[in-house]
Residue, then its C-alpha position, 0 to 999 in steps of 0.5 A: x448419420x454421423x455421431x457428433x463426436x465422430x464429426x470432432x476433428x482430430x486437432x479437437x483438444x489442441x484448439x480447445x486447449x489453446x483457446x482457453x483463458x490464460x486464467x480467470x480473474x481470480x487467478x490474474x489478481x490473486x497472482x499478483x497479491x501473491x506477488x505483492x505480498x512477497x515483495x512487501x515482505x522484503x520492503x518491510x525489512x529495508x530498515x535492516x540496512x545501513x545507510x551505506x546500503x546503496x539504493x540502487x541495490x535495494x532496487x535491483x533487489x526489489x526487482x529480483x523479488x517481483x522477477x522470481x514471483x513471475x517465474x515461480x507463478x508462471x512454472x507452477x501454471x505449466x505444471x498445473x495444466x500438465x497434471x489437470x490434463x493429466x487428470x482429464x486424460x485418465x477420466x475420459x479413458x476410464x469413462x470409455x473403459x466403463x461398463x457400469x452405468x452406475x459406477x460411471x455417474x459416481x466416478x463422474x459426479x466426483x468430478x463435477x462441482x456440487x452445485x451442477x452435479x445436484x441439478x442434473x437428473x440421471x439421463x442427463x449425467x447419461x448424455x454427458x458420458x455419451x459424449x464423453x465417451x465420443x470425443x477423441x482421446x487427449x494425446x500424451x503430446x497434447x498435455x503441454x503444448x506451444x500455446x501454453x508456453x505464451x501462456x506462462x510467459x504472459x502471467x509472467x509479464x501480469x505478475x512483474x508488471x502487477x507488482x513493478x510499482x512497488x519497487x519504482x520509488x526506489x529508483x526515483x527517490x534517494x531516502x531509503x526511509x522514504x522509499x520504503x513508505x511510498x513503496x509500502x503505501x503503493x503495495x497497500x493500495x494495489x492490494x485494496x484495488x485487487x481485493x475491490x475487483x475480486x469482490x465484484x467476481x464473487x458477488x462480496x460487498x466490495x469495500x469491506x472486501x478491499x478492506x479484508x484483502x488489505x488486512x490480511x495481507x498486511x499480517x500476511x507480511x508480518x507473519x513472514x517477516x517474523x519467520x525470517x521471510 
């Protein structure tokens, strides 16, 4: 009878790969309140300009912000998958190449989280090295693939559109002054959204959770600001 990783076809991890989540919902949110935070950092020094400053440039600006987030959370998506996989890789390569029982389930419980790696008796860390050792090896050209690239394009749509709210009210109101405080109260209420959300994925009490996000994003902007961000 065939082994079970034998029966693996060869395009094994390519499936896997791109099947896989764009990101969990921590990620989805937390890249948006990164982008929030960015964009207030810039709506809260607005005041800065003259009242020659023309409005549609502090939008072009506003959008500039939230365009250069989503580049920036979309390349670093790339970049992480190429050196987790990277990293995946190189386990499963020294898992095979392993002779010693014990130094395999050490070199594996390093991997694992805390909590799994607690609850799993020796013949079962066994069996999953078995069929480690089973499946078929990650190709160099399989690190990043065509999948990954929608992938990064589409938290790139997430986070631009997460945070093009913020930077509408300078495209329908004329008062720089008032643009700026619905901008910011926007931002504010995306942040207590985003917070009451990552609260129920955690298991936190949801309101006091917004709250916090709220808070902390606020200094967050302050300290930039102060730093000259």
């Amino acid at each position: 009878m065939r082994s079970r990783g034998k029966m693996l076809p060869k395009d094994f991890w390519y499936r896997r790969m791109s099947n896989s989540d764009v990101l969990n919902p921590v990620d989805r949110i937390s890249g948006i309140l990164y982008g929030l935070i960015i964009v207030l950092s810039f709506t809260g020094t607005v005041s800065v300009f003259t009242a020659k400053q023309e409005i549609k440039q502090l939008l072009w600006a506003a959008l500039g912000c939230n365009i250069a987030w989503g580049i920036v959370d979309a390349t670093m998506f790339l970049m992480d998958t190429l050196i987790n996989r990277g990293h995946i890789r190189s386990i499963i390569s020294r898992v095979k190449a392993s002779s010693d029982e014990d130094a395999t389930r050490n070199m594996l419980a390093e991997e694992l989280d805390p909590l799994v790696i607690h609850v799993l008796h020796n013949d079962e860390v066994d069996r999953i090295v078995k069929r480690l050792r089973e499946l078929p090896s990650l190709s160099s050209n399989s690190l990043l693939i065509w999948p990954d690239v929608v992938k990064a394009l589409k938290i790139f749509l997430l986070v631009f559109i997460g945070t093009l709210p913020v930077a509408l009210p300078f495209a329908f109101f004329n008062d720089v002054s008032v643009a700026m405080r619905v901008s910011n109260a926007i931002a504010i209420v995306l942040l207590f959204i985003g917070g009451y959300f990552v609260a129920g994925y955690a298991g936190f009490r949801r309101i006091i959770t917004a709250f916090t996000y709220v808070a902390i994003g606020v200094l967050l902007v302050f300290i930039t600001i102060a730093l000259g961000g």
